[in-house]
NUTOR-974711 format. One line per field, with one value per residue: residue number from 1; residue in three letters; x, y, z of N, C-alpha, C, O in turn. Coordinates in pm, whole numbers, plus 32768, in hexadecimal, padded with zeros to 4 digits. Last residue first. Layout:
REM residues N
pos	c(NUM ...)
code	c(Ala ...)
n_xx	c(X ...)
n_yy	c(Y ...)
n_zz	c(Z ...)
ca_xx	c(X ...)
ca_yy	c(Y ...)
ca_zz	c(Z ...)
c_xx	c(X ...)
c_yy	c(Y ...)
c_zz	c(Z ...)
o_xx	c(X ...)
o_yy	c(Y ...)
o_zz	c(Z ...)
//
This chain:
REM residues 155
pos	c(155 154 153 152 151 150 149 148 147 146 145 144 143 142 141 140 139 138 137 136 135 134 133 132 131 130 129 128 127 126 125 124 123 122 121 120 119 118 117 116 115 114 113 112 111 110 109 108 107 106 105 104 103 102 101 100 99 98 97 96 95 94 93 92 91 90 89 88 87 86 85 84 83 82 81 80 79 78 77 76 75 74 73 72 71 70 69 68 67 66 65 64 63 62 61 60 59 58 57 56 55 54 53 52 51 50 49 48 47 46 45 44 43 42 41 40 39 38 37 36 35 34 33 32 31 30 29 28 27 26 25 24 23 22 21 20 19 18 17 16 15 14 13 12 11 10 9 8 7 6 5 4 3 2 1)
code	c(Unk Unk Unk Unk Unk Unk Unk Unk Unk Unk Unk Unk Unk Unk Unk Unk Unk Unk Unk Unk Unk Unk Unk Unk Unk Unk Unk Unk Unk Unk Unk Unk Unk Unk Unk Unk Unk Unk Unk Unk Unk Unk Unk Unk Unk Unk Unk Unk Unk Unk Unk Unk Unk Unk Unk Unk Unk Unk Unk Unk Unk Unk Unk Unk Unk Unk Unk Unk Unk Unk Unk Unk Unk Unk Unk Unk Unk Unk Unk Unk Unk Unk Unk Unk Unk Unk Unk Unk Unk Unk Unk Unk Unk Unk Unk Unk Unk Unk Unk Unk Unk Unk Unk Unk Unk Unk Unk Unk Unk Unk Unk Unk Unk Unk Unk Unk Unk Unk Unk Unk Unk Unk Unk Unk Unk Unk Unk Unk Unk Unk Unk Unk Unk Unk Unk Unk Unk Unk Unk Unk Unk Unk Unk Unk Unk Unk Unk Unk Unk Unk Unk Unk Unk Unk Unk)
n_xx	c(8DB8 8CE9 8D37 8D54 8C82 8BA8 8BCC 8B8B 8A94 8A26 8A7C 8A6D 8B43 8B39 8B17 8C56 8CD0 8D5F 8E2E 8E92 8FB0 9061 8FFB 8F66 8E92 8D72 8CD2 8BC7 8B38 8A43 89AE 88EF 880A 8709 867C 8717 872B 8642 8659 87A5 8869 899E 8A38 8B64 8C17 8D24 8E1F 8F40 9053 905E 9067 910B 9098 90C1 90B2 912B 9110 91D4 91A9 919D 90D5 8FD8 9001 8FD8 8FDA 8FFE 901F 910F 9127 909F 9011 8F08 8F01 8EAE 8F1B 8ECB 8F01 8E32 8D68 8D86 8D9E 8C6D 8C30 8CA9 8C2C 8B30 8B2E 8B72 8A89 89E1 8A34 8A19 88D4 889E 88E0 8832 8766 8758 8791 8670 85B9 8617 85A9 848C 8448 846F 83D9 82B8 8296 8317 8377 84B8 84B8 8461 8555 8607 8567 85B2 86E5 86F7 865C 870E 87F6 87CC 87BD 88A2 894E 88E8 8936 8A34 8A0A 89BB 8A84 8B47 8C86 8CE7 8DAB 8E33 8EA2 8F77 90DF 91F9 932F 9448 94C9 93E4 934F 9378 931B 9228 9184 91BC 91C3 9273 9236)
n_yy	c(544E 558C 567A 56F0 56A0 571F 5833 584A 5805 58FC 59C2 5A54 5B4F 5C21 5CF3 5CDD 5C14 5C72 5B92 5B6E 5AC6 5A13 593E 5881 598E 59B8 5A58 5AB9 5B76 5BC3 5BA6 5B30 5AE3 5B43 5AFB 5B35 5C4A 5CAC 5C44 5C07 5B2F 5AB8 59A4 5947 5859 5821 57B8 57B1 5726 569A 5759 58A4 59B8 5B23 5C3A 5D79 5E96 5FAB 60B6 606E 5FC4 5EC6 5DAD 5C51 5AFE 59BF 589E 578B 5665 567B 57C2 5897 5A15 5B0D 5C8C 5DC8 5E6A 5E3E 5EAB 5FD4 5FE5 6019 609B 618F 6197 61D2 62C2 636A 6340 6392 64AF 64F7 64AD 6593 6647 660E 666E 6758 67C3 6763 67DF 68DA 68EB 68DC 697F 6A68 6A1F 695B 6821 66F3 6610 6617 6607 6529 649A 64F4 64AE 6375 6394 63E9 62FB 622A 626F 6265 613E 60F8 6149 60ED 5FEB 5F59 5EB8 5DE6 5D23 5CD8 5C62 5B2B 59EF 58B2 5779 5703 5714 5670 563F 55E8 5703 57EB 5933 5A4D 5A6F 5A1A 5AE4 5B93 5B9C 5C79 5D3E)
n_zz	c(69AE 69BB 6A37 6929 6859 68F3 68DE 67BD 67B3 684E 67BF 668A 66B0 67F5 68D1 6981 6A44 6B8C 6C85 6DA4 6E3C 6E71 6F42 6E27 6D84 6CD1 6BCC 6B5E 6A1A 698E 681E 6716 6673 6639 6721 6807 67E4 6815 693F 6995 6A21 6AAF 6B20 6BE6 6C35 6D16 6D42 6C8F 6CA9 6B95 6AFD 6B42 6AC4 6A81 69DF 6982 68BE 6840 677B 6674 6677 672E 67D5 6805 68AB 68C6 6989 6954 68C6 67C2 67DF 677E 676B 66E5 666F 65F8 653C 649D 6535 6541 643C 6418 64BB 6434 6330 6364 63FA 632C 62C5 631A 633A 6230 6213 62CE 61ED 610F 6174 61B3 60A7 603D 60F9 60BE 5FA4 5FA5 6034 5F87 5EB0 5EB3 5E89 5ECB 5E41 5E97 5F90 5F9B 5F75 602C 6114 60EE 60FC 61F4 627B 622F 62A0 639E 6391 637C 6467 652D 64D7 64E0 65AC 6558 64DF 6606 6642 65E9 65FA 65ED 6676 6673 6611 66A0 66EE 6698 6743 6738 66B1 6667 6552 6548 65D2 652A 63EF 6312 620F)
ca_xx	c(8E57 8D20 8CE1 8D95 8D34 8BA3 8BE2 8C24 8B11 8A08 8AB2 8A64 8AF8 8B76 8AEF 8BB1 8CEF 8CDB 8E16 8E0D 8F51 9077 9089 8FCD 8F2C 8DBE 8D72 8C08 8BA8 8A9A 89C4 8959 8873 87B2 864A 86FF 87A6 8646 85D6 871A 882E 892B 8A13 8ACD 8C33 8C9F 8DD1 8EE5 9032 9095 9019 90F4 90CF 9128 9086 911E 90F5 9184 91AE 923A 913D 9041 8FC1 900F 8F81 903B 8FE4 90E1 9170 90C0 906C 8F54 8F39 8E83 8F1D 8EBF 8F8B 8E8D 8D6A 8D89 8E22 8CE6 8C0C 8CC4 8CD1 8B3C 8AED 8BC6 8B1C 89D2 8A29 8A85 8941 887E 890A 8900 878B 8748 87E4 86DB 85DA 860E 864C 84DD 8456 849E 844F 82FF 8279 830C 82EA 845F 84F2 8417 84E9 85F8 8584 8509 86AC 8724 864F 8678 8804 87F2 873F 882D 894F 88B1 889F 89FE 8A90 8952 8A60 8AB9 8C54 8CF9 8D03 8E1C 8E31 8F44 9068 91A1 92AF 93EB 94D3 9464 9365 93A2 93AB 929D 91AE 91E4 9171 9278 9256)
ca_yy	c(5459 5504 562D 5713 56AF 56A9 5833 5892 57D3 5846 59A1 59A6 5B1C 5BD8 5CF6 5D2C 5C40 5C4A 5BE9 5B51 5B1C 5A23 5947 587C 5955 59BB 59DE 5AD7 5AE0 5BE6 5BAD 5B5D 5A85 5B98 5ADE 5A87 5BEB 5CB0 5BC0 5C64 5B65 5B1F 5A01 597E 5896 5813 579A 579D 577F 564C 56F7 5835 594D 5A8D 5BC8 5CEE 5E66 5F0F 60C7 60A4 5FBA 5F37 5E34 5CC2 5B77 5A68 58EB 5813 56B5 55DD 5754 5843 59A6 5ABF 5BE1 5D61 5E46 5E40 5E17 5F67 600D 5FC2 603A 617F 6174 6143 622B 6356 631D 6315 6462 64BB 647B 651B 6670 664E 65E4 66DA 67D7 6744 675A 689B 6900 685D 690A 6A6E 6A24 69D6 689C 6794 6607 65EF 6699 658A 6480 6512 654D 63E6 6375 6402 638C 620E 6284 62DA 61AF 6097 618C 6169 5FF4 5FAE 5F4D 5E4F 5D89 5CCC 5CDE 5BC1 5A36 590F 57B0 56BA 576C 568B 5669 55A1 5679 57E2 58B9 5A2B 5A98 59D1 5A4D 5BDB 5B7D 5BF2 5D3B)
ca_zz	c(69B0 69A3 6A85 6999 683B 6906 694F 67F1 676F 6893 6828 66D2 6678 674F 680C 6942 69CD 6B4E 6BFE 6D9A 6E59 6DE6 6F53 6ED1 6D7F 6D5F 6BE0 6BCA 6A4C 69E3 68C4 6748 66AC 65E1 66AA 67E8 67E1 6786 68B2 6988 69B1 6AD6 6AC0 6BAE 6BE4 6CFC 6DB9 6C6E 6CF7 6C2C 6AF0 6B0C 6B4D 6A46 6A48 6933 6934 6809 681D 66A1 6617 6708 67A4 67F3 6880 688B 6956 6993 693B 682F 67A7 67E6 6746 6746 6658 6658 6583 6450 64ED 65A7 6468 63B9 64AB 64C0 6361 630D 6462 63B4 625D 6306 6381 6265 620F 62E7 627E 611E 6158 622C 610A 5FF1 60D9 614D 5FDF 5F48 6041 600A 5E9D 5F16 5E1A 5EDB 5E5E 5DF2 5F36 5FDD 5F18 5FAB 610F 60EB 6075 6162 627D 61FA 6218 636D 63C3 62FF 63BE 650B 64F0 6483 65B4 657E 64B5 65C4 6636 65D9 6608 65D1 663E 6682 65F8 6622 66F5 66C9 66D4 6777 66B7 66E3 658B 6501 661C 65DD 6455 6366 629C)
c_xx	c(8E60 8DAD 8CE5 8D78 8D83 8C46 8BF9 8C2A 8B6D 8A8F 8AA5 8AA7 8ACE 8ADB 8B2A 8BA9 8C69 8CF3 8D5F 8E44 8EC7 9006 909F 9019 8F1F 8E0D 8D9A 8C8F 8BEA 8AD6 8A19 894E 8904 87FC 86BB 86C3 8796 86E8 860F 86BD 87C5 890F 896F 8ABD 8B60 8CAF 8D49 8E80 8FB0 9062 8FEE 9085 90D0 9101 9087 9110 9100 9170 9170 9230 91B4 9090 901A 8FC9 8FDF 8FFE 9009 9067 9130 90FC 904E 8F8F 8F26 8E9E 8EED 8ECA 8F39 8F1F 8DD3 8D98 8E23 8D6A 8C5C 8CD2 8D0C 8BC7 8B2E 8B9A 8B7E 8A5E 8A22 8A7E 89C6 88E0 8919 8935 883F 8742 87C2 877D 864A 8609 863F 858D 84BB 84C4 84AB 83AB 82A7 82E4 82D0 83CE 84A3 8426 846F 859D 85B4 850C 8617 86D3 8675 866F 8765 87EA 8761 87C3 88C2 88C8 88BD 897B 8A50 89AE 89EF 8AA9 8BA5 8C7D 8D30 8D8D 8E59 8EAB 8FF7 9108 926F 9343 9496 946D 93EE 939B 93E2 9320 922E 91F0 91D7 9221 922B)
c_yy	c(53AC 54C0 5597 5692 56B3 566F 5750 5838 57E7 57F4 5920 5982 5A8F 5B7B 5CA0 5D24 5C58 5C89 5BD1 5BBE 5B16 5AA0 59D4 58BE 5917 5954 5A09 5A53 5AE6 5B5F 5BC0 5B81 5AFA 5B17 5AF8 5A98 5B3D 5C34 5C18 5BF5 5B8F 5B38 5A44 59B5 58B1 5882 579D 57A5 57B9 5680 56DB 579B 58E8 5A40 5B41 5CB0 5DC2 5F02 6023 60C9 6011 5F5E 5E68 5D0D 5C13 5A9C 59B6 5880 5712 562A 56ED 57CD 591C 5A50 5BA2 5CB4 5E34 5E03 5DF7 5ECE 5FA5 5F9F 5F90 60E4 614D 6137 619E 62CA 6314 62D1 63C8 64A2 647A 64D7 65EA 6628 65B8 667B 6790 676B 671F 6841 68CD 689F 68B1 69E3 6A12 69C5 693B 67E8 66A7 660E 66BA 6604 6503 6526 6552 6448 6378 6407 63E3 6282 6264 62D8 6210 6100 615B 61AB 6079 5FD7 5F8F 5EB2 5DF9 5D2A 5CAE 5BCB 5ACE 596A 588E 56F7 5706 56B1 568F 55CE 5631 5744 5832 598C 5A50 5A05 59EE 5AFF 5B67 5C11 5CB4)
c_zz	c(697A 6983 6A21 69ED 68B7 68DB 6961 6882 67A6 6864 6863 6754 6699 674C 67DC 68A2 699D 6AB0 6BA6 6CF6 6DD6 6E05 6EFA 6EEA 6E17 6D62 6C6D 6BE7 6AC8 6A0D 68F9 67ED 66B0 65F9 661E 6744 679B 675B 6831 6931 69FB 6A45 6B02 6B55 6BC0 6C7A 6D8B 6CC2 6CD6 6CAA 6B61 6B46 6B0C 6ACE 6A09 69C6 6921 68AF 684A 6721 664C 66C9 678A 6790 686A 6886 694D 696B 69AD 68C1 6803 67A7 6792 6727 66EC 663F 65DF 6488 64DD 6576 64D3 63DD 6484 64D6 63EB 6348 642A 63F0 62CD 62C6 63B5 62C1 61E2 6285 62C5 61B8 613F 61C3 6176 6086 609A 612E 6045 5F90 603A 6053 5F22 5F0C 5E4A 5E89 5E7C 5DF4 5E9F 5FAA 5F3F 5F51 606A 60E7 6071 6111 61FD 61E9 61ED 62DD 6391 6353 6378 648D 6504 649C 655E 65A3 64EA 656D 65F8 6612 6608 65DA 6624 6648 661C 663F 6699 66F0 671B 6711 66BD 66EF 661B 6529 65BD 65FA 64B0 63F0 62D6)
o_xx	c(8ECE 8E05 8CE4 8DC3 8DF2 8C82 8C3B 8C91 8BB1 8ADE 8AFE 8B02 8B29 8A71 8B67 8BEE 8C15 8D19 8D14 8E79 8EA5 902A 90F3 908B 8EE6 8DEE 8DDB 8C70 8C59 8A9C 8A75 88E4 8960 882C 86B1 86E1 87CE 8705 8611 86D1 8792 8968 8911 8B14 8B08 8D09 8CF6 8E30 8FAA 9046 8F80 9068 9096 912F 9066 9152 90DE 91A8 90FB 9294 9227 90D8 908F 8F81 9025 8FAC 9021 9085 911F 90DA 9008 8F5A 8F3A 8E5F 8EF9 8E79 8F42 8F76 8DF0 8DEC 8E74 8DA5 8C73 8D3A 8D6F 8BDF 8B52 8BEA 8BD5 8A84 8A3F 8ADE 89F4 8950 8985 89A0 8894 86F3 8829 87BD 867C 867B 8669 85DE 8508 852A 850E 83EE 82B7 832F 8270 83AA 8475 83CF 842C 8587 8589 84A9 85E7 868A 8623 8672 8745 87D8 8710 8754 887F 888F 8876 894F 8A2C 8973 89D3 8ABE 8BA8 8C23 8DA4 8D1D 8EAB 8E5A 900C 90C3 92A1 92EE 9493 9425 9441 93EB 9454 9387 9278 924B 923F 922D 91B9)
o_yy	c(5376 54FC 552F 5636 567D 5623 5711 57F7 5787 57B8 58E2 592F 5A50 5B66 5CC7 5D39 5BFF 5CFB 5B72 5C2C 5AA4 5AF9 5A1C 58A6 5953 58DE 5A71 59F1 5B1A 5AF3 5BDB 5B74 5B09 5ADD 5ABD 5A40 5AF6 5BF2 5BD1 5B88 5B67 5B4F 5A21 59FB 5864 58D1 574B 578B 581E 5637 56F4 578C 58D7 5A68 5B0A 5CE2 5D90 5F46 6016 60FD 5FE7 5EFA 5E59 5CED 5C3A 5A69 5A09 58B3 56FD 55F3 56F0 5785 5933 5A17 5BE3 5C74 5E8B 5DB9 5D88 5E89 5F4A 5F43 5F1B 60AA 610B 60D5 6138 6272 62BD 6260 6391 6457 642A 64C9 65C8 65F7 6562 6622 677D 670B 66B4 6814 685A 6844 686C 69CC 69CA 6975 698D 67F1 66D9 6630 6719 6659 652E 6581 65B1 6474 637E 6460 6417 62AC 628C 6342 6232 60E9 61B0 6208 6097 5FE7 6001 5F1B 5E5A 5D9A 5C49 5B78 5AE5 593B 58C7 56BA 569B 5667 56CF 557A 5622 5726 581F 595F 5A28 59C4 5996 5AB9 5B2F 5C6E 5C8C)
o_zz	c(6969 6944 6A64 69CC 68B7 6926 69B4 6894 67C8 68AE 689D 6757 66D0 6788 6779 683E 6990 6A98 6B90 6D06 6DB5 6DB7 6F31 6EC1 6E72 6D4D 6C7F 6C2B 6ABC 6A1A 68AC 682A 665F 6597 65B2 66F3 6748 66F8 67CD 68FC 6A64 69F2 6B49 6B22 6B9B 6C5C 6DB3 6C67 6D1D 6D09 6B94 6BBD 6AA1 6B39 69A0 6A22 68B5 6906 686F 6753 6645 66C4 67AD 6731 68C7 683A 69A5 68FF 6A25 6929 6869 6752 680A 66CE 6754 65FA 6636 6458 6509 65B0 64E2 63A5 64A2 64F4 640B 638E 6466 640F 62CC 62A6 641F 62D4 6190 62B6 62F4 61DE 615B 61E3 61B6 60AF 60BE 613E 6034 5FA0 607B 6093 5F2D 5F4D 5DEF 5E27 5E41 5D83 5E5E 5F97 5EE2 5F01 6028 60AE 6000 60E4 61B0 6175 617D 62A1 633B 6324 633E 6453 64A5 642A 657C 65BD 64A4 659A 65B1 661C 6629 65C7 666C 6604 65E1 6685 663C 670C 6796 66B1 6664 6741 6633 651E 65E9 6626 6490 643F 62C0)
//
């Protein structure tokens, strides 16, 4: 499947920077599955038959759970792109209900970032793009936002 920005690219434009999604999407799976996998090992350590099943079934339990979080996760990544060309900046979601924000360069007014401290330390964050004219988009969670945001803001 073809990347969302190679399709739409007009003549003459070209990809200036790229950025996704943060992997901390995944952060309740890489928990759910630690869980798991101590309720396993825990199963192992039990001497109360009674036990050793409750453990063994909360760990079943937990992870698929972790198995739901890993795909979810995965999915989000998957069909989000953040784009900025010589032109415009792309951002799109989604696979069969898509959302897509498009301004371009020219129209540009400001451009914030919001990080948390686990953010500044991960390097990931919130991206506020206020348009002229174009109104106000905030792209959540990507990855290297300072990066992302300096691609924009330099010309």
């Amino acid at each position: 499947m073809a990347r969302y920005i190679d399709e739409i690219l007009q003549p003459g434009e070209r990809v200036l920077y790229s950025t996704n999604a943060h992997w901390i999407f995944y952060f309740p799976a890489i928990v759910a599955w630690i869980v798991a996998l101590a309720l396993l090992i825990l199963s192992r350590q039990a001497t109360a038959d009674g036990l050793v099943l409750l453990c063994l079934v909360a760990s079943g339990l937990v992870a698929l759970a972790a198995l739901y979080w890993t795909i979810k996760g995965w999915f989000h990544r998957f069909t989000t792109e953040t784009d900025v060309t010589n032109l415009r900046v792309v951002h799109k979601t989604g696979f069969i209900k898509r959302r897509t924000f498009e301004m371009a360069l020219d129209k540009v007014e400001s451009v914030d970032v919001d990080q948390t401290i686990l953010g500044r330390i991960l390097n990931y964050g919130d991206v506020t793009i206020r348009g002229v004219g174009e109104g106000i988009e905030t792209i959540k969670t990507i990855a290297s936002p300072l990066a992302f945001r300096s691609s924009i803001t330099t010309r």
